[in-house]
N, C-alpha and C positions, 0 to 999 in steps of 0.2 A: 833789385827785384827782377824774376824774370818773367820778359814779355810773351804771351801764348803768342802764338799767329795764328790770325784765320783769312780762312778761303775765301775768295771775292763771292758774294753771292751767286751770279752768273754761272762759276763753276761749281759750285754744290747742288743748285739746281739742275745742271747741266745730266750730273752724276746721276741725281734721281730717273730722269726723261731719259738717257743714252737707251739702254733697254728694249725701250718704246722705240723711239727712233729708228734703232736697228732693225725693228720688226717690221718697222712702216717701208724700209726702205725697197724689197722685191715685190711687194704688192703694189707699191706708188708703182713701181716702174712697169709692172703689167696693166696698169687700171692707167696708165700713160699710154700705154700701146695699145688698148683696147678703145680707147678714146681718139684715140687715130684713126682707128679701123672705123669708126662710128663716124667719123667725119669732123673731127675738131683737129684744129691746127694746133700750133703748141705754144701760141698766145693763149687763144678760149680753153686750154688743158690747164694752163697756169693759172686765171683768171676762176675758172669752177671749182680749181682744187682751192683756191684761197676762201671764193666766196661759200662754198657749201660744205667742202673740210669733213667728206662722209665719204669714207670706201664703197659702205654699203648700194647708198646713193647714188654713188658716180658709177659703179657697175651697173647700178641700175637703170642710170640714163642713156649709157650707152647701148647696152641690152635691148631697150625698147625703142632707140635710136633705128637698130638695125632691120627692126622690125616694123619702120615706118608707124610707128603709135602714133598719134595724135599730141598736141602739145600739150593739151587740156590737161588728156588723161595722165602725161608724163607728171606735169605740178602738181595732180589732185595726189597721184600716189606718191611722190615723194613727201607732200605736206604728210600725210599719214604715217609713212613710214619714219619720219623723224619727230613726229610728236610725242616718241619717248624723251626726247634733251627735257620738253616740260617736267618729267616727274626728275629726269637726274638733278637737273637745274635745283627743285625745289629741294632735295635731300641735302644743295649744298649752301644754298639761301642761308642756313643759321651760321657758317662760318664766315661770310662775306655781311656780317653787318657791319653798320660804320662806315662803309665805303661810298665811294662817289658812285653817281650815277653814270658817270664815263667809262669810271673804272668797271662799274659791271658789267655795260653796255659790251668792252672789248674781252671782258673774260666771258660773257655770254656766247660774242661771237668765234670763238676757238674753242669753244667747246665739245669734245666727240666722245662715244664708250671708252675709250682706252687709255686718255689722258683723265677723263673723269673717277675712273678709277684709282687710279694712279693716287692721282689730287686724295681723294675720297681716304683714302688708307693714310696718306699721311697728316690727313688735318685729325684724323682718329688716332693717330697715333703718336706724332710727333709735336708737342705745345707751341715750337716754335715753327710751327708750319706758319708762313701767313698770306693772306690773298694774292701778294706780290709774288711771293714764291710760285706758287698756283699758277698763275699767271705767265710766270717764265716757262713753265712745262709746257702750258697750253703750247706756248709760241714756237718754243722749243721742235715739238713733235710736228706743227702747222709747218714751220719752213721745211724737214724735212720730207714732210709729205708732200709738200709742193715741190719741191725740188725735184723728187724722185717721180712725182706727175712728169714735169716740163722734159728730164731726160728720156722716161720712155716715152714718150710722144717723139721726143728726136731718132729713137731707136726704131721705130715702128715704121718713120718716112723710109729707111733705108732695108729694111729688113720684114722680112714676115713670117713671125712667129706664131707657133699652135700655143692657143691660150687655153686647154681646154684644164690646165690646172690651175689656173685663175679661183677656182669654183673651191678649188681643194683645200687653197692655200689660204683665202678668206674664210674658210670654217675652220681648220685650223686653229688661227688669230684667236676667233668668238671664244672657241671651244676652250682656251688657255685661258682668256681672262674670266671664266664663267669660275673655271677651278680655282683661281686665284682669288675670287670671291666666295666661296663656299666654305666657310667654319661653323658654323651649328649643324644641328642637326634636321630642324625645323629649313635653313637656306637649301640644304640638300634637295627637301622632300618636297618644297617648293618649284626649285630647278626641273626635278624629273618631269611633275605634274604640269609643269609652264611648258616642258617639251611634248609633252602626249597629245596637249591642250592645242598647241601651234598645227601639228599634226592634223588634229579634227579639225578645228580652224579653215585651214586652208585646203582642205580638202571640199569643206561646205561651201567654202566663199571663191574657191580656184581660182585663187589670187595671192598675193603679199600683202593683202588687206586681210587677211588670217592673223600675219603674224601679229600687227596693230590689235589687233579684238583680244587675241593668245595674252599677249603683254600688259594689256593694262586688267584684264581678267584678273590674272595671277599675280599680281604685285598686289590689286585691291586684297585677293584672298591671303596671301601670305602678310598683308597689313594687318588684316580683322586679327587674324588666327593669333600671332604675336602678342597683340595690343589685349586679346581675351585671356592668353595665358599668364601673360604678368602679372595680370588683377588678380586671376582665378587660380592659377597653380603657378606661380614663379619655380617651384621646384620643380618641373615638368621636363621627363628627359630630352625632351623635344629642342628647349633654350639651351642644353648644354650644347661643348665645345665635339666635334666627332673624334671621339678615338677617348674621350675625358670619362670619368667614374664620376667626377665629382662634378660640381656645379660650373654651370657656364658664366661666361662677363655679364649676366644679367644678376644673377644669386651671388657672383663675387661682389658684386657693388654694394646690393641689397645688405649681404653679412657685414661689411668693409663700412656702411653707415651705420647701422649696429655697434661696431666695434669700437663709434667715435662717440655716439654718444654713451656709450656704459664708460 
């Protein structure tokens, strides 16, 4: 009889994260040499990047480092700006049941946008995704992000570099995993409206405390809308797939349980 061979787990997960990894790898290293410039050595570069594992964040720490902010104000707005992980956390809460509370405790703490994504599409789509796996991504993505922190911080003592694409290359990133998450139609129209939304936002509050109001605003609304149309019109062209005539993964289901009790 012949034997299949499979891949150590390690490297299939590996496979999934490379990707990621490699994206993280020239923003770690400028968001290392901006954190230079801001006054961290490249112990405290390594030590931030493990403990708070947010690009967005750590440019922002640095940002208002350079600006002599206040400490206050630096926690108060990072607490906010990262109290989106609560809602991603909770969207991935129903795959991680069963599990220890260590275990979640440490996939809690590696958790950021781009690995949660990641994660998020394969527990949708692959059965044998399992929290472990998940888990390897997280850490995966976390060492090279930190790595690529601790190098540019070494690059930054010896060198001085214009960061002013720093800004470019982080919207960039967003911008790609946004698209990568947009298959309805309804996700589209939600997207735009969450960007116009940010827009006013922060223009009222002339802050990063926009975006926070922006995000949890639009994710409520594009929850309601969703959760009103399944009840009320599941045929609604809104649930389909963009570029599809026919019914989206909400109406395939719907028909697809039909089809099992007839």
């Amino acid at each position: 009889m012949k034997q299949i061979k499979t891949e150590a787990r390690w490297k299939e997960t590996f496979k999934v994260a490379w990707p990621l990894c490699l994206s993280y790898t020239p923003i770690g290293l400028a968001c290392g040499i901006l954190l230079h410039a801001a006054g961290f050595n490249t112990l405290l570069t390594g030590l931030v990047s493990l403990v708070i594992f947010s690009g967005g964040a750590q440019f922002l720490i640095a940002q208002m480092l350079t600006v002599n902010a206040p400490i206050l104000t630096i926690v108060l707005m990072l607490f906010f700006l990262e109290l989106r992980y609560a809602l991603l956390g909770s969207s991935l809460s129903k795959y991680l049941q069963g599990e220890s509370r260590s275990s979640i405790f440490t996939f809690a703490l590696s958790l950021n946008d781009e690995n949660y994504a990641v994660n998020y599409l394969k527990f949708a789509t692959d059965k044998h995704w399992t929290p472990n796996d998940a888990r390897q991504v997280e850490h995966w993505s976390l060492l090279f992000w930190t790595v690529s922190n601790i190098v540019g911080s070494l690059i930054g003592s010896v060198l001085s570099i214009n960061l002013t694409v720093v800004d470019f290359a982080l919207t960039a990133l967003f911008i790609y995993m946004i698209v990568m998450q947009i298959k309805s139609r309804l996700s589209l129209l939600i997207c735009i409206f969450s960007g116009a939304l940010a827009a006013v936002c922060m223009i009222i509050t002339k802050s990063t405390l926009g975006l926070v109001a922006s995000t949890l605003i639009a994710s409520f609304t594009g929850f309601l809308i969703e959760e009103l149309l399944v009840k009320k019109r599941p045929a609604s062209a809104l649930l389909q797939d963009i570029g599809s005539r026919k019914g989206g993964p909400i109406i395939e289901e719907i028909e697809k349980k039909e089809s099992d009790i007839l």
